[in-house]
One Martini backbone bead per residue (centre of mass of N, CA, C, O) as a GRO file, in nm:
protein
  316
    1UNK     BB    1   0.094   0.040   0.024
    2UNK     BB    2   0.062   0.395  -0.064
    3UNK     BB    3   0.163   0.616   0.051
    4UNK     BB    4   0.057   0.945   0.115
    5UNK     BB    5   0.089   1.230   0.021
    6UNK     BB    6   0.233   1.499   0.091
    7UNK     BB    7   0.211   1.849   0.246
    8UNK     BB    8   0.186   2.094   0.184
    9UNK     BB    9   0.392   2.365   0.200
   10UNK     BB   10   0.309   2.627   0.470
   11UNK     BB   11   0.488   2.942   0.502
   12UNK     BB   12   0.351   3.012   0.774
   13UNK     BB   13   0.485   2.780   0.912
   14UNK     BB   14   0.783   2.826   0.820
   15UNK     BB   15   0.777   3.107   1.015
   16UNK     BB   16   0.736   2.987   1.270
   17UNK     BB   17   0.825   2.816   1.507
   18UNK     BB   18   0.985   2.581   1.657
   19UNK     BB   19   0.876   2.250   1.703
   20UNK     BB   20   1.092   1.995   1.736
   21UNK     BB   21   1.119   1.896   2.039
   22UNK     BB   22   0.853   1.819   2.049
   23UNK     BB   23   0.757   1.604   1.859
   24UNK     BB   24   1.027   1.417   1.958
   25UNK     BB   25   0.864   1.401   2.231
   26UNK     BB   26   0.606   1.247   2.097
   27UNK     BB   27   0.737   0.986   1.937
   28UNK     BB   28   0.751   0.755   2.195
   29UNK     BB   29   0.493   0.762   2.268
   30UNK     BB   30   0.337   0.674   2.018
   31UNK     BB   31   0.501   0.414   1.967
   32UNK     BB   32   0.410   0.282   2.240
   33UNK     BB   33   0.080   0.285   2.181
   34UNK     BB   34   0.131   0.139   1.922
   35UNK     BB   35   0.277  -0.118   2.078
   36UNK     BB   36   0.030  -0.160   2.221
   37UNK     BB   37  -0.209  -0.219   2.001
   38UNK     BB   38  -0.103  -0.460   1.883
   39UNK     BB   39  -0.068  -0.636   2.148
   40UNK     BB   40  -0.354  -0.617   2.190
   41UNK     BB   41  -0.441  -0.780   1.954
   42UNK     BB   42  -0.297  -1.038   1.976
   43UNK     BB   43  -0.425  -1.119   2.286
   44UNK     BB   44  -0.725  -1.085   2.162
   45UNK     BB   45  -0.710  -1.310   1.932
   46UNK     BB   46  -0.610  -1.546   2.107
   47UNK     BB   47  -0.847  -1.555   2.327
   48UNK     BB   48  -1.068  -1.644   2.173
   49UNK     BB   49  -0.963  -1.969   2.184
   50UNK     BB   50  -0.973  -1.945   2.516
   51UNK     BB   51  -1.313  -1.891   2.529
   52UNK     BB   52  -1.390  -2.113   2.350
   53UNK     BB   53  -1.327  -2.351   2.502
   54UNK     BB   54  -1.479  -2.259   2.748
   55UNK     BB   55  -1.754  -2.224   2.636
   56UNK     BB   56  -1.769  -2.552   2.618
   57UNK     BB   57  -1.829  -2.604   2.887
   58UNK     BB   58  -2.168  -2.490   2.821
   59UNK     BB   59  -2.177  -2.542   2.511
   60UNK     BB   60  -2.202  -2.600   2.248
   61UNK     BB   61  -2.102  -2.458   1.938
   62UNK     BB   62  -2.342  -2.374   1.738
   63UNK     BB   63  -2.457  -2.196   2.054
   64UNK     BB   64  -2.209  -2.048   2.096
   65UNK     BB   65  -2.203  -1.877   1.833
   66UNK     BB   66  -2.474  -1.757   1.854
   67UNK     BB   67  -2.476  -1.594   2.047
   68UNK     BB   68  -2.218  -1.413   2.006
   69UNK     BB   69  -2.322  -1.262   1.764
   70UNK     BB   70  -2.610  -1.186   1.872
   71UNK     BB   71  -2.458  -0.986   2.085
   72UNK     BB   72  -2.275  -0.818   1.906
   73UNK     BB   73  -2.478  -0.729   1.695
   74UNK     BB   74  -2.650  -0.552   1.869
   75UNK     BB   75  -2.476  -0.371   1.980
   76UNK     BB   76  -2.386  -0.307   1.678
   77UNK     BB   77  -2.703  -0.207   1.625
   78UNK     BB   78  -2.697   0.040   1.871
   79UNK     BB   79  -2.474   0.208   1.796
   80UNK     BB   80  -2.583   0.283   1.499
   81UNK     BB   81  -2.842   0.390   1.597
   82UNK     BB   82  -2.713   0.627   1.799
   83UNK     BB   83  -2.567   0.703   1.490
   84UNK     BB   84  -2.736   0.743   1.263
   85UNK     BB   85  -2.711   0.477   1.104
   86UNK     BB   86  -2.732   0.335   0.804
   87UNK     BB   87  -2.829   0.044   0.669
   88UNK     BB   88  -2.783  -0.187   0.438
   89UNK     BB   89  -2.856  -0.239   0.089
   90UNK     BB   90  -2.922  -0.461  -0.084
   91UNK     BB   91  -2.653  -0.569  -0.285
   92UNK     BB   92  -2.468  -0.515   0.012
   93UNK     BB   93  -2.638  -0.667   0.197
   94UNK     BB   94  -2.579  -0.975   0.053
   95UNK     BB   95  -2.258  -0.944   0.062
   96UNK     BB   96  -2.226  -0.909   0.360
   97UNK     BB   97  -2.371  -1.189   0.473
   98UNK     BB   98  -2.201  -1.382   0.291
   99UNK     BB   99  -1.936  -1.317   0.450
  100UNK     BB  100  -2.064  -1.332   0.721
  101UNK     BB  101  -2.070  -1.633   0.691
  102UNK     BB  102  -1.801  -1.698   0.646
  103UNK     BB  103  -1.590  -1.578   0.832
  104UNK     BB  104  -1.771  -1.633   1.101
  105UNK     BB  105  -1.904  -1.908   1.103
  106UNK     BB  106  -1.766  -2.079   0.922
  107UNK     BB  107  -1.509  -2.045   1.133
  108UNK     BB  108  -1.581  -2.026   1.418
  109UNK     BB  109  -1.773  -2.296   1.432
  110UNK     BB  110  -1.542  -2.483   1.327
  111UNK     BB  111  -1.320  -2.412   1.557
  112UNK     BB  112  -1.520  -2.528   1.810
  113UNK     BB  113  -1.586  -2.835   1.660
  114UNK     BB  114  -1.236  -2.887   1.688
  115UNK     BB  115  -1.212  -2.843   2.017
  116UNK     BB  116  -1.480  -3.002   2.087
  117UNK     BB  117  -1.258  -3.274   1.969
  118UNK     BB  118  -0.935  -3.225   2.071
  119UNK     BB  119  -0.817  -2.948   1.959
  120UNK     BB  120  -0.626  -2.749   2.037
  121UNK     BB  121  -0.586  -2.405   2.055
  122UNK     BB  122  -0.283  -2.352   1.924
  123UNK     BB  123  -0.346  -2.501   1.686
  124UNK     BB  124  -0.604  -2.407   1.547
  125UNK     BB  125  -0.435  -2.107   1.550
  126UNK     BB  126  -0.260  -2.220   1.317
  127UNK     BB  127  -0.414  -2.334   1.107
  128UNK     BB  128  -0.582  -2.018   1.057
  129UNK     BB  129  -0.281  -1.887   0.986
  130UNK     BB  130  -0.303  -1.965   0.693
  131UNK     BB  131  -0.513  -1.773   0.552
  132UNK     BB  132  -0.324  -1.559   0.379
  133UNK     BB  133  -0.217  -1.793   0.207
  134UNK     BB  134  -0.461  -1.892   0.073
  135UNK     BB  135  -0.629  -1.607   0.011
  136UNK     BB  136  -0.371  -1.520  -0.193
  137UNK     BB  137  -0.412  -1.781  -0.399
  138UNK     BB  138  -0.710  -1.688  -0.452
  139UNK     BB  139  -0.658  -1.425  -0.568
  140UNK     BB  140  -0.507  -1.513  -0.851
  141UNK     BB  141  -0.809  -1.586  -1.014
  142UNK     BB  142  -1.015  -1.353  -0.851
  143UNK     BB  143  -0.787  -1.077  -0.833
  144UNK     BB  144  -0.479  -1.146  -1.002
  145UNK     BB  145  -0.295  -1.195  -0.852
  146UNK     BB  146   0.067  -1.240  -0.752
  147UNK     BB  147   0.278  -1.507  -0.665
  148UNK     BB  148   0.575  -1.564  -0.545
  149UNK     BB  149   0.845  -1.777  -0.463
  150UNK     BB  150   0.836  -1.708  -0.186
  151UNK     BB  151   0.539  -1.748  -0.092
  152UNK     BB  152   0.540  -2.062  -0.156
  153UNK     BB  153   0.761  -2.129   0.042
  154UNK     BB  154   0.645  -2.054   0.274
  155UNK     BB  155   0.363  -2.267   0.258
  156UNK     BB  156   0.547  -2.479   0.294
  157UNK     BB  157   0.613  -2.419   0.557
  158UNK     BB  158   0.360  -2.392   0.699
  159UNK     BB  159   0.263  -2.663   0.628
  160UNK     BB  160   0.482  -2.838   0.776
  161UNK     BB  161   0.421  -2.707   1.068
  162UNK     BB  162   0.155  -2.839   1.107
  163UNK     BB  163   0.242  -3.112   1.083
  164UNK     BB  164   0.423  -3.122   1.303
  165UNK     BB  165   0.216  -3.042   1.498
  166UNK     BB  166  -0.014  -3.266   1.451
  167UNK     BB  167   0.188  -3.493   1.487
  168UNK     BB  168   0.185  -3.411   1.780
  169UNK     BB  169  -0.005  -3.632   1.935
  170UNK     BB  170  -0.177  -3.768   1.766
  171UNK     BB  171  -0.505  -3.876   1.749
  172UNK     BB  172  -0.683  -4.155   1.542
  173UNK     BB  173  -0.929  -4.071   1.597
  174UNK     BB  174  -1.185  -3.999   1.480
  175UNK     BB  175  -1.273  -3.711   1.595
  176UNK     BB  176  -1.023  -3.577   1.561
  177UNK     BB  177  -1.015  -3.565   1.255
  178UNK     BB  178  -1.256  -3.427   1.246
  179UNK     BB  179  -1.148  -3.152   1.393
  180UNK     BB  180  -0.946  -3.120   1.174
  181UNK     BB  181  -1.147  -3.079   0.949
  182UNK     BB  182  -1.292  -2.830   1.036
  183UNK     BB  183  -1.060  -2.646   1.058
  184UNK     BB  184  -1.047  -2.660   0.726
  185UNK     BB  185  -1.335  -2.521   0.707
  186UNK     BB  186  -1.252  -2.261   0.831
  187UNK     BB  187  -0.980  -2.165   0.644
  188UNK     BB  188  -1.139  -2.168   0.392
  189UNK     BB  189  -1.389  -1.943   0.499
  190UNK     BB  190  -1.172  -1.730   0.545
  191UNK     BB  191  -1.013  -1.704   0.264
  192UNK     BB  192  -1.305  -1.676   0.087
  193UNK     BB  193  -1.406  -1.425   0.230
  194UNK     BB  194  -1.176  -1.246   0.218
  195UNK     BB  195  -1.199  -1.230  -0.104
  196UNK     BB  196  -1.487  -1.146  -0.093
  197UNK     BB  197  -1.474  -0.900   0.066
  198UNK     BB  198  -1.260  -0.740  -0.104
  199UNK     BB  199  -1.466  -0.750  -0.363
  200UNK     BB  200  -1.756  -0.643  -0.237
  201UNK     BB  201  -1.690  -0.515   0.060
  202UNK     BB  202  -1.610  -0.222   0.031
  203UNK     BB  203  -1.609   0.025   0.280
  204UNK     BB  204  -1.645  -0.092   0.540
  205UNK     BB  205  -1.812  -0.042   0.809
  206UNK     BB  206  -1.741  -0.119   1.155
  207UNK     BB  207  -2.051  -0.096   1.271
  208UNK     BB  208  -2.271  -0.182   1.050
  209UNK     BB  209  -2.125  -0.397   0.875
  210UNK     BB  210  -2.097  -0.585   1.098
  211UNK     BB  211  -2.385  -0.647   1.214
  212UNK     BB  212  -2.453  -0.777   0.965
  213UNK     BB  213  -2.233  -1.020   0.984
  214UNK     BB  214  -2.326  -1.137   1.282
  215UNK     BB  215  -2.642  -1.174   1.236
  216UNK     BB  216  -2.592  -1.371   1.013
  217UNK     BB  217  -2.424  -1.555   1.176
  218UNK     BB  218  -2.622  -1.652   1.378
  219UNK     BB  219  -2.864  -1.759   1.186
  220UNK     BB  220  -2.686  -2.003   1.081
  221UNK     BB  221  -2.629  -2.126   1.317
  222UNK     BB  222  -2.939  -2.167   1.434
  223UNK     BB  223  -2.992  -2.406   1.322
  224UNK     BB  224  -2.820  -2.641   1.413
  225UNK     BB  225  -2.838  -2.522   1.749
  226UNK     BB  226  -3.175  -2.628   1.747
  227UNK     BB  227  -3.161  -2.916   1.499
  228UNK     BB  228  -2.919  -3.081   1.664
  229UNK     BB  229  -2.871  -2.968   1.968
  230UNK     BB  230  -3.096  -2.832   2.091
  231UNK     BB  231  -3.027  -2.601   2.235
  232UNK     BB  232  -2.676  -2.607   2.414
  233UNK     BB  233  -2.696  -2.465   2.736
  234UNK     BB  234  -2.522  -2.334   3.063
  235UNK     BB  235  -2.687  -2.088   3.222
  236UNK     BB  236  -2.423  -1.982   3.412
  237UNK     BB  237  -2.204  -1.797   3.608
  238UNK     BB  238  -1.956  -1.889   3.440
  239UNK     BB  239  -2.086  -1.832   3.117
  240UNK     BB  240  -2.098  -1.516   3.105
  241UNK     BB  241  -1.800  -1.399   3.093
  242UNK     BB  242  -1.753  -1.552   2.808
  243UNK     BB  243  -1.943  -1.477   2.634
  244UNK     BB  244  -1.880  -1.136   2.721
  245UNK     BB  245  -1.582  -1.172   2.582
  246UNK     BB  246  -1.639  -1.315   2.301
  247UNK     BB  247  -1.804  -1.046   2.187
  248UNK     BB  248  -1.686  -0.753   2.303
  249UNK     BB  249  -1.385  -0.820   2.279
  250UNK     BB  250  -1.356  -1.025   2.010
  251UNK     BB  251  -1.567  -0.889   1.805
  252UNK     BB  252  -1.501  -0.563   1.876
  253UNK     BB  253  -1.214  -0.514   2.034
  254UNK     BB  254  -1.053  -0.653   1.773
  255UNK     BB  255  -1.146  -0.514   1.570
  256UNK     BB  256  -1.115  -0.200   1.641
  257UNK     BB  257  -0.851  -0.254   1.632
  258UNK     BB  258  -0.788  -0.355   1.341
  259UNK     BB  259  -0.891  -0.056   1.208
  260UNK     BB  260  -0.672   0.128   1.361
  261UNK     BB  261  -0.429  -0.006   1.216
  262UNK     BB  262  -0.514   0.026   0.933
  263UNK     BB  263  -0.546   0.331   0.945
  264UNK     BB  264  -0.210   0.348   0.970
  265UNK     BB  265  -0.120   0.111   0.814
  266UNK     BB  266  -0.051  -0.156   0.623
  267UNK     BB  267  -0.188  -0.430   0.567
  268UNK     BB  268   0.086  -0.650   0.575
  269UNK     BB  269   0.171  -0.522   0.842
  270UNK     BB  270  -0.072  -0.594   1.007
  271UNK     BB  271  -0.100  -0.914   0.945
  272UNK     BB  272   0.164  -1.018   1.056
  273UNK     BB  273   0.062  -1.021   1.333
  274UNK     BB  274  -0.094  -1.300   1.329
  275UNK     BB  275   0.186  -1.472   1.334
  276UNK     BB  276   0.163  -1.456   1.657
  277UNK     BB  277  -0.085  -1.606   1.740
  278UNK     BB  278   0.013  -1.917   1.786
  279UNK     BB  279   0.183  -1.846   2.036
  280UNK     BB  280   0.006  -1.713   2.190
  281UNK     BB  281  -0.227  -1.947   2.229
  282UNK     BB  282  -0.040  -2.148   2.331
  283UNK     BB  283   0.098  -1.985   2.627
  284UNK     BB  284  -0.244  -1.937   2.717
  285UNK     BB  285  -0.316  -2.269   2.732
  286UNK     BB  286  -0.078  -2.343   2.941
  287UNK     BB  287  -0.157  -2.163   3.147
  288UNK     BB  288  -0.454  -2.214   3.175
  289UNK     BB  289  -0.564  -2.506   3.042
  290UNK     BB  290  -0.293  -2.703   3.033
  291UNK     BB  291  -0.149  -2.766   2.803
  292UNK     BB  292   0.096  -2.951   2.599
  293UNK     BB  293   0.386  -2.860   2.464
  294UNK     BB  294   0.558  -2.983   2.244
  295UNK     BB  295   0.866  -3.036   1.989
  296UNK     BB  296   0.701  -3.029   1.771
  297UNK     BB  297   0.504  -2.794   1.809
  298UNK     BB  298   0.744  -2.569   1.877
  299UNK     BB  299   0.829  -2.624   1.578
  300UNK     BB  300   0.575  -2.555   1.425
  301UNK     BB  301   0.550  -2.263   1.535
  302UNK     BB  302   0.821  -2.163   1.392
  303UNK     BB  303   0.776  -2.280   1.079
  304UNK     BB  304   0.499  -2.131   1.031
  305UNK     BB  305   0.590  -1.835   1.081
  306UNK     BB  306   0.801  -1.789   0.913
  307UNK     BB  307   0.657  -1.869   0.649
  308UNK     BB  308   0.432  -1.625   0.690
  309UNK     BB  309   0.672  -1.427   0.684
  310UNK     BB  310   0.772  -1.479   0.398
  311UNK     BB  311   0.439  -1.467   0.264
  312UNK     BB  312   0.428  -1.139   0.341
  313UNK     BB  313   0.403  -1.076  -0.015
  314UNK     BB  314   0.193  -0.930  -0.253
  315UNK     BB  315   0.198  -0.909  -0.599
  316UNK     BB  316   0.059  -0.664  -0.830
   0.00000   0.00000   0.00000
């Protein structure tokens, strides 16, 4: 993405006193705060995989999806509403839907679907960071889009890193391997939605536009949540702070963490940081969780954030 041109220099602004101690003493203050931002990014989308884990404790996968969509999407359905911002319409509004469909369904139902059968939350979003590299490919006959022979390098590195973590301690039954299966149905979800995103819904708001979006995922997975689970949840008070942390942190200041800094930096820049996110959600799990991170494992997080980060350049 290209920087914007800089702006005319104003004559009368360049005869005032220079005032350049004070702007270089704002710029560590600044730095600081745009790397709390960064940070505080990584760590709630981190969370979101262990809210999940947390919340099937109380819910089947996609009640408690429905939920969470359900409890987000009108919050800001109401904050639309007091900003008096009119919601999408026609055509607009159908590809809205679509995506969230896509992203938000399809992927987090999936997500949840693939941790409710015993694949770890650290792994989980370790195959779901492989979306860039995915959604990159999906560009390529979609949106025209060329990618590097560094990219394809990535992909591969990144998909050995999966093989790796997956391998490690990888448990043979049904179960499991479905739940490996559902999380590739989640990867799929969100590389389309983000390619349809991309496509279909640009300059979307980012109060009114996810309204749409996650009202659109509520409905779809109310679905199954009703007619297979037959609305399967246990609303104690352990489990209302895990929903309202699932819905208002990680749906809601997640998103608006990331269009905060999507405002400031370039895409790609933005994107690195979730490669960031798969280290962070091990960590997280190990310690919350008790999760047990193996040295394949180990090796598998650190091979596929490098293979990601490697491929976090795509030539237009």
């Amino acid at each position: 993405m290209k920087s914007p041109n800089p702006p005319v220099e104003n004559p009368e602004w360049s005869a005032a006193p220079s005032r350049e101690p004070d702007v270089a003493a704002a710029r560590p203050t600044a730095r600081l705060a745009d790397l709390s931002t960064r940070a505080a990014l990584v760590v709630v989308w981190s969370s979101g995989f262990i809210s999940g884990k947390l919340g099937l404790r109380h819910a089947a996968p996609y009640t408690f999806a429905s939920l969470r969509f359900a409890v987000a999407g009108l919050v800001l359905l109401a904050v639309a509403g007091i900003r008096r911002q009119h919601l999408p319409r026609g055509r607009r509004l159908l590809h809205l839907a679509v995506a969230g469909t896509l992203v938000q369904a399809v992927q987090f139902s999936s997500i949840y679907m693939g941790m409710d059968l015993g694949v770890p939350s650290g792994l989980a979003a370790l195959i779901i960071a492989l979306y860039p590299l995915t959604a990159s490919l999906l560009a390529v006959p979609l949106l025209h889009e060329r990618v590097s022979a560094g990219q394809y390098l990535g992909l591969v590195l990144g998909l050995g890193g999966v093989a790796l973590a997956v391998a490690d301690g990888i448990q043979l039954s049904g179960g499991y391997l479905l739940g490996l299966g559902f999380l590739a149905l989640g990867l799929l979800g969100i590389s389309v939605g983000t390619v349809y995103q991309k496509r279909f819904c640009g300059q979307m708001d980012p109060v009114s536009g996810n309204a749409v979006q996650l009202l659109s995922a509520a409905a779809v997975v109310l679905v199954p949540a009703l007619l297979v689970e037959g609305w399967d949840v246990d609303l104690t008070a352990a489990y209302w702070p895990v929903l309202l942390w699932s819905a208002l942190i990680n749906s809601i200041v997640g998103v608006g963490l990331l269009y905060h800094l999507l405002q400031r930096h370039g895409t790609s820049q933005v994107s690195s940081l979730f490669y960031l996110v798969p280290m962070s959600t091990a960590g997280l799990g190990a310690v919350l969780l008790g999760q047990r991170l193996g040295p394949l494992t180990l090796a598998g997080l650190v091979l596929a954030t490098a293979g990601t980060l490697l491929a976090n350049r795509v030539r237009r």
